[in-house]
N, CA, C and O atoms as a GROMACS GRO file, in nm:
protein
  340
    1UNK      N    1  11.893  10.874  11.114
    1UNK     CA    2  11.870  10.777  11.009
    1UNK      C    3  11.754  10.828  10.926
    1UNK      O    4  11.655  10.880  10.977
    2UNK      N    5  11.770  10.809  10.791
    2UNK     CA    6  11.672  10.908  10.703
    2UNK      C    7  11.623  10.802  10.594
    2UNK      O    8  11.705  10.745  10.522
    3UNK      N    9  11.520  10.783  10.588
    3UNK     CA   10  11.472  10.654  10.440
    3UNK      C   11  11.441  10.790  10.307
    3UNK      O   12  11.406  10.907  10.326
    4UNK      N   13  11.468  10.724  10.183
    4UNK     CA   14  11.484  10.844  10.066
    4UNK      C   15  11.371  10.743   9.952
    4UNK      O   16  11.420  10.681   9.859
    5UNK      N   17  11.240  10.742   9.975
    5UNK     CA   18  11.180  10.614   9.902
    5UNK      C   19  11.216  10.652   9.784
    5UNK      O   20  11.154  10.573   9.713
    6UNK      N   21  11.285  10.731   9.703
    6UNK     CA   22  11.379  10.713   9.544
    6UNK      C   23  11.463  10.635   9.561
    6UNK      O   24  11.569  10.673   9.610
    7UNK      N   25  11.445  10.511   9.530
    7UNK     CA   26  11.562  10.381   9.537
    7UNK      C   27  11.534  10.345   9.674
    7UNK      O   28  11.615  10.256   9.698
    8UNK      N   29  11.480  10.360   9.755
    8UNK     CA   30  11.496  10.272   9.886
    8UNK      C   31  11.652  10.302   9.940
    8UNK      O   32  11.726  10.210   9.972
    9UNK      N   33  11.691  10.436   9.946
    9UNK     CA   34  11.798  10.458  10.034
    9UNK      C   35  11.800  10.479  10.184
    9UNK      O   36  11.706  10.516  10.255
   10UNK      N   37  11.912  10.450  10.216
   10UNK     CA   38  11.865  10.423  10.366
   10UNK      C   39  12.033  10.522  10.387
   10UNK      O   40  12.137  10.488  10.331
   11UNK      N   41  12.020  10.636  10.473
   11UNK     CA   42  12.124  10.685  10.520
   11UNK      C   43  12.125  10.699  10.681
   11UNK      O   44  12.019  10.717  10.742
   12UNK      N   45  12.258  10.689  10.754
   12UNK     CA   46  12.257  10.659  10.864
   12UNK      C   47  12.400  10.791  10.870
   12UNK      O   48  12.496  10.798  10.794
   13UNK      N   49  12.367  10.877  10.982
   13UNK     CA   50  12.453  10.933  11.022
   13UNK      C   51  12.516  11.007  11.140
   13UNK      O   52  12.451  11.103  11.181
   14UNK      N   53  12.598  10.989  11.184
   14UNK     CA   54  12.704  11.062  11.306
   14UNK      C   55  12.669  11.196  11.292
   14UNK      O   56  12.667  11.266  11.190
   15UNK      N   57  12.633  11.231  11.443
   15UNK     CA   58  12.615  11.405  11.406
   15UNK      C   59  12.702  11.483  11.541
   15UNK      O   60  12.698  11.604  11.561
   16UNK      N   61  12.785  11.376  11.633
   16UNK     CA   62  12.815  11.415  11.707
   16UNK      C   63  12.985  11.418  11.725
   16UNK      O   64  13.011  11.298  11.723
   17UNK      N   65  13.066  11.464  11.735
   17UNK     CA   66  13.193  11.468  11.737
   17UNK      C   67  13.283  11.404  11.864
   17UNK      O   68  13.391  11.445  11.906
   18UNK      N   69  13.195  11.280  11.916
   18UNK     CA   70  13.214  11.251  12.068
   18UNK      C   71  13.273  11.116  12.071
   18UNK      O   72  13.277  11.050  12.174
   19UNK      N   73  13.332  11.063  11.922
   19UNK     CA   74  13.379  10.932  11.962
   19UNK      C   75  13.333  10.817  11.966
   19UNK      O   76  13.382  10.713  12.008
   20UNK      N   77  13.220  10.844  11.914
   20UNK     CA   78  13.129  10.707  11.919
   20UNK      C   79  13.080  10.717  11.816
   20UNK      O   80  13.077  10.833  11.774
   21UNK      N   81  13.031  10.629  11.743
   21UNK     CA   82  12.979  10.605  11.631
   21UNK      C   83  12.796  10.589  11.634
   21UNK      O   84  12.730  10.645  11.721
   22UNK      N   85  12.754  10.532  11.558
   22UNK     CA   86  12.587  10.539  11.567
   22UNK      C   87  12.594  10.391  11.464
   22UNK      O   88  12.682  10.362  11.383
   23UNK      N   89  12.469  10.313  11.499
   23UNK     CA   90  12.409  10.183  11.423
   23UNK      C   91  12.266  10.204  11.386
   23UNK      O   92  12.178  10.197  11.471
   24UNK      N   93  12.233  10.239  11.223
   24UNK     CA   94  12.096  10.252  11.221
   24UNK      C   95  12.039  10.117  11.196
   24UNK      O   96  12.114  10.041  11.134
   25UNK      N   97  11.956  10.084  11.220
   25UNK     CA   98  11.868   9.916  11.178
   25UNK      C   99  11.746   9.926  11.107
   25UNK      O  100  11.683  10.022  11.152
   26UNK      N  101  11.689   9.874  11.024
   26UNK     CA  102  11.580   9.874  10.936
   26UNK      C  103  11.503   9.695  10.998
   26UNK      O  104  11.536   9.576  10.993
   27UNK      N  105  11.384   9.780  11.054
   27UNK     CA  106  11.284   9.644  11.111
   27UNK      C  107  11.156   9.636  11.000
   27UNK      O  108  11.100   9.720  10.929
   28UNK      N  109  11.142   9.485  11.023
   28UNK     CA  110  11.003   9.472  10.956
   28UNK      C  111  10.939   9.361  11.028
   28UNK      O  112  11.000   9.311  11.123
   29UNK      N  113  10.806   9.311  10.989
   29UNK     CA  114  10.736   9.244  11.076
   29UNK      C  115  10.779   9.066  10.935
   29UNK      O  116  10.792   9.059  10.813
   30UNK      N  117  10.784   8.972  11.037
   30UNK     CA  118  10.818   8.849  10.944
   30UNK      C  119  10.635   8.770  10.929
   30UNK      O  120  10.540   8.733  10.998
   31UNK      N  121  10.688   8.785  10.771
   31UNK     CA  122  10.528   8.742  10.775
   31UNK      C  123  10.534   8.547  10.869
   31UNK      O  124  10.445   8.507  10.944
   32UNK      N  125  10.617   8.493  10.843
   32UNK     CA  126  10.633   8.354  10.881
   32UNK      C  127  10.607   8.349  11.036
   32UNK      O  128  10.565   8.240  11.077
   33UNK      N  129  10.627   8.462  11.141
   33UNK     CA  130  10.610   8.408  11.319
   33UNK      C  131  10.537   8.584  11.309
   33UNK      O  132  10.509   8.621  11.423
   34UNK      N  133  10.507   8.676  11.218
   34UNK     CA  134  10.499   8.803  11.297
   34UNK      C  135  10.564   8.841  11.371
   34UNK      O  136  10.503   8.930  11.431
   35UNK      N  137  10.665   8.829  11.411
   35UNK     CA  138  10.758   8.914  11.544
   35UNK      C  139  10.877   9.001  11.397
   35UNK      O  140  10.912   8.986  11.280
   36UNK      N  141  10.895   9.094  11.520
   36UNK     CA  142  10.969   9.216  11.492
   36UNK      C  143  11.133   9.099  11.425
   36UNK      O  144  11.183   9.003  11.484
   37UNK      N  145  11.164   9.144  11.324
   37UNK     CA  146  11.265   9.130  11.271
   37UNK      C  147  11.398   9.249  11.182
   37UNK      O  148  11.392   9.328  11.088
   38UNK      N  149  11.502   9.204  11.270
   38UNK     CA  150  11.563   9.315  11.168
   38UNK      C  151  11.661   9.287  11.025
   38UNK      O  152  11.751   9.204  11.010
   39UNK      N  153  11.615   9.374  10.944
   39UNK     CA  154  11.651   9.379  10.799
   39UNK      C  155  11.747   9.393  10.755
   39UNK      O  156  11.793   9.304  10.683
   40UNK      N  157  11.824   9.524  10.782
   40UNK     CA  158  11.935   9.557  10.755
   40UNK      C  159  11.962   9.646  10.838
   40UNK      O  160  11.872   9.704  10.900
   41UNK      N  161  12.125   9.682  10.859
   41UNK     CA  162  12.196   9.790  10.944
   41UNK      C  163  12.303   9.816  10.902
   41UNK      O  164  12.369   9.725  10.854
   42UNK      N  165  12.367   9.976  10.906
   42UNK     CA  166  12.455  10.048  10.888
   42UNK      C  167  12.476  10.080  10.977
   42UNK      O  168  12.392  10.093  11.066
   43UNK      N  169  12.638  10.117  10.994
   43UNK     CA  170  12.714  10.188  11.075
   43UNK      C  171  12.786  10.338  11.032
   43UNK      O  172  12.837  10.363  10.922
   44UNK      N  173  12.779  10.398  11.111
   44UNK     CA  174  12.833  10.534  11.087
   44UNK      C  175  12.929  10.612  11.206
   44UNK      O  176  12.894  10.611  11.324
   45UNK      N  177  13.059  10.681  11.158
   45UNK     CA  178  13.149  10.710  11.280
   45UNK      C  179  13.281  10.712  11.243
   45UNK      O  180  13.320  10.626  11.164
   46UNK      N  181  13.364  10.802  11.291
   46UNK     CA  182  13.514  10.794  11.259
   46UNK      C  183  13.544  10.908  11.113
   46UNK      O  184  13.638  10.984  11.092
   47UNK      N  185  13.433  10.882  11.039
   47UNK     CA  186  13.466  11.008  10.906
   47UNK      C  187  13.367  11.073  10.906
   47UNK      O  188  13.270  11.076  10.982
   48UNK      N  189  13.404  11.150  10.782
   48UNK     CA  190  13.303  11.281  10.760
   48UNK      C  191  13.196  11.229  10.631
   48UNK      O  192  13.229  11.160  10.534
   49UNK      N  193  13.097  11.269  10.653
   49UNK     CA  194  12.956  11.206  10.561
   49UNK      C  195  12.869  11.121  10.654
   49UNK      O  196  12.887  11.091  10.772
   50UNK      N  197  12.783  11.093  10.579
   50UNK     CA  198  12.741  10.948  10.618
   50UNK      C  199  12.716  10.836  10.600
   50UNK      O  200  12.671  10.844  10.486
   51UNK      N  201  12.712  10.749  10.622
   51UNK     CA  202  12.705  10.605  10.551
   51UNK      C  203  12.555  10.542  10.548
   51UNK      O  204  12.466  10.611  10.597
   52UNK      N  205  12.518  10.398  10.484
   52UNK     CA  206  12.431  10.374  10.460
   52UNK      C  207  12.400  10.288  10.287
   52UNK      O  208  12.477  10.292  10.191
   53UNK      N  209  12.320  10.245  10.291
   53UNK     CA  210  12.296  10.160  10.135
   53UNK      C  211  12.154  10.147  10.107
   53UNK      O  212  12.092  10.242  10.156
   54UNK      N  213  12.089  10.074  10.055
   54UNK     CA  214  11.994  10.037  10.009
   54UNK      C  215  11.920   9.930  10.042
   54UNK      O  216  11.976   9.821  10.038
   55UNK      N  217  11.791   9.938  10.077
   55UNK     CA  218  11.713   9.792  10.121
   55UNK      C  219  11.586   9.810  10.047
   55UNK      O  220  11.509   9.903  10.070
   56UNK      N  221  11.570   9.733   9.972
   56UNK     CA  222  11.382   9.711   9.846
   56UNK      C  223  11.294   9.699   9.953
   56UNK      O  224  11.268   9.580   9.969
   57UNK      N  225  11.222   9.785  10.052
   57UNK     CA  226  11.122   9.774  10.109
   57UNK      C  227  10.968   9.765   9.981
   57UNK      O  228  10.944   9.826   9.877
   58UNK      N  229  10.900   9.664  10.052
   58UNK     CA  230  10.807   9.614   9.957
   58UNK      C  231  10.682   9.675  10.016
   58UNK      O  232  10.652   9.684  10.135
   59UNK      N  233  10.623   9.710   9.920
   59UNK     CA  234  10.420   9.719   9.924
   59UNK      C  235  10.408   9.770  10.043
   59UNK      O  236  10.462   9.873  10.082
   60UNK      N  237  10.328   9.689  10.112
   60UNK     CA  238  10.219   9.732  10.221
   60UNK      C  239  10.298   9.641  10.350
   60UNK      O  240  10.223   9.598  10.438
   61UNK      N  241  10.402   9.620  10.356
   61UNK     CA  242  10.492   9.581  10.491
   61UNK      C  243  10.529   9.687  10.587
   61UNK      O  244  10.594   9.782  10.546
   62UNK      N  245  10.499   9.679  10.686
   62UNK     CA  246  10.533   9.804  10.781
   62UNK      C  247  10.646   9.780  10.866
   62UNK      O  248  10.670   9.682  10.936
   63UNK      N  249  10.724   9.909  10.842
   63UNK     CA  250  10.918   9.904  10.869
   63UNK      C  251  10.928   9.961  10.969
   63UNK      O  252  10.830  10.032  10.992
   64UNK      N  253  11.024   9.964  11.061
   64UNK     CA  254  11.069  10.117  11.114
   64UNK      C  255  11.225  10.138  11.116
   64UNK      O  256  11.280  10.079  11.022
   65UNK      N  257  11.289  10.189  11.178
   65UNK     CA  258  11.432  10.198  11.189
   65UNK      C  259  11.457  10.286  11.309
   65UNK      O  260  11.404  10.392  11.342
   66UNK      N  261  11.581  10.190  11.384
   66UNK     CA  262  11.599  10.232  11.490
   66UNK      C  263  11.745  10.300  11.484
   66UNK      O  264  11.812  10.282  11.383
   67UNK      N  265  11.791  10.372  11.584
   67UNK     CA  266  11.964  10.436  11.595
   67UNK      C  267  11.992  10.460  11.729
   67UNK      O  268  11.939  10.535  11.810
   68UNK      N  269  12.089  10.378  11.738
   68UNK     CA  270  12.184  10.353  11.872
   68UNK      C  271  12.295  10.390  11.862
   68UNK      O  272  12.378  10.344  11.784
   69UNK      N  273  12.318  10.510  11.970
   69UNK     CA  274  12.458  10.541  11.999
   69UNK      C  275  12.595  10.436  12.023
   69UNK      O  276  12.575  10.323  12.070
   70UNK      N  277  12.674  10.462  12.003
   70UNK     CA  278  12.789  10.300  12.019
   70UNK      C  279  12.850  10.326  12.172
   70UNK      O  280  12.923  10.247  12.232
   71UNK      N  281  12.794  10.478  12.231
   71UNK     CA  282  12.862  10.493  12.360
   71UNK      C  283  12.768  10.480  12.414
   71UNK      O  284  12.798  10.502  12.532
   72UNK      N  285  12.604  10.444  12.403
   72UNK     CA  286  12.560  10.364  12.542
   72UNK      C  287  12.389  10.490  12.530
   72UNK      O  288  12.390  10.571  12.438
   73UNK      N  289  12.297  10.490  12.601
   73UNK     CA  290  12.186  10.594  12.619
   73UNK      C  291  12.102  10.517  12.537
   73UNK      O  292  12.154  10.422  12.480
   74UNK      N  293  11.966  10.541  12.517
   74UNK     CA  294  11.845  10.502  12.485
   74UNK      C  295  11.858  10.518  12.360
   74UNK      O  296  11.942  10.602  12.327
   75UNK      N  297  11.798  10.463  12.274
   75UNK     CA  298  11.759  10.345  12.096
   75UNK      C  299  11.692  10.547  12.093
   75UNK      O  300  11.657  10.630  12.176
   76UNK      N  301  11.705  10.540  11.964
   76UNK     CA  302  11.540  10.632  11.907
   76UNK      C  303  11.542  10.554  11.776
   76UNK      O  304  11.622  10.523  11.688
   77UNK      N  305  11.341  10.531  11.822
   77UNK     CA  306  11.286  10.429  11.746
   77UNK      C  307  11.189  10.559  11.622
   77UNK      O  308  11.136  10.662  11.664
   78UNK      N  309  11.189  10.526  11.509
   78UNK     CA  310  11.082  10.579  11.427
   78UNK      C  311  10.982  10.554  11.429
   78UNK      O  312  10.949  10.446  11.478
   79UNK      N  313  10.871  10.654  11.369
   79UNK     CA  314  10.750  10.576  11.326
   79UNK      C  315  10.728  10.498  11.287
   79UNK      O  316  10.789  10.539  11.188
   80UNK      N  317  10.685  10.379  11.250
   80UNK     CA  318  10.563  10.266  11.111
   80UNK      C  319  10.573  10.329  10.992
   80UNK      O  320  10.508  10.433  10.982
   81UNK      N  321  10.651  10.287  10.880
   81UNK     CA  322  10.595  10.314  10.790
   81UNK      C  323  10.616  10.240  10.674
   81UNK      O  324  10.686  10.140  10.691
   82UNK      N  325  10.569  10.261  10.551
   82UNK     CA  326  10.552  10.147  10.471
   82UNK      C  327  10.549  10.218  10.340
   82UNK      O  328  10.493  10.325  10.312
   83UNK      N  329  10.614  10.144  10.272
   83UNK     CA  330  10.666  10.210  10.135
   83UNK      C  331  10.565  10.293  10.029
   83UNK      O  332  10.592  10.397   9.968
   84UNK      N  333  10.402  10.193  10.025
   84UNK     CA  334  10.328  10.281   9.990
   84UNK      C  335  10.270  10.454  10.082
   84UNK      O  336  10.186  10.541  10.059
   85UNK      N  337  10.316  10.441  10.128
   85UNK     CA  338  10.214  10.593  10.157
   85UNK      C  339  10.301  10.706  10.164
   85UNK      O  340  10.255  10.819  10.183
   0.00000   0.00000   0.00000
């Protein structure tokens, strides 16, 4: 999963030829309770490219994005990061 801060693209992609697909998720913190909330998610799997769209990450909010295999094994979580820096 790759963030492109030109437009706030968000691409999510299959790199494995094994039948399973991948779910990337875009987290942010809710200013209303502070707990981890998620934003948006794409799916990717079955074709060739990758999929993915667009989410307006704002200012000084700190994001991350996670990607889960659809056949099962451990999340990989990203760094913190936040649109300004």
């Amino acid at each position: 999963m790759t963030f492109i801060d030109d437009g706030d693209v968000f691409k999510v992609c299959d790199t494995k030829a094994d039948g399973h697909g991948v779910t990337g998720t875009l987290r942010g913190i809710s200013h209303l309770t502070g707990k981890i909330v998620n934003l948006k998610s794409w799916d990717d799997g079955g074709d060739s490219g990758c999929d993915g769209g667009n989410y307006d990450v704002r200012g000084n909010s700190a994001h991350d994005m996670v990607l889960c295999r659809h056949g099962g094994g451990p999340c990989k979580v990203s760094r913190v990061f936040k649109e300004n820096e």
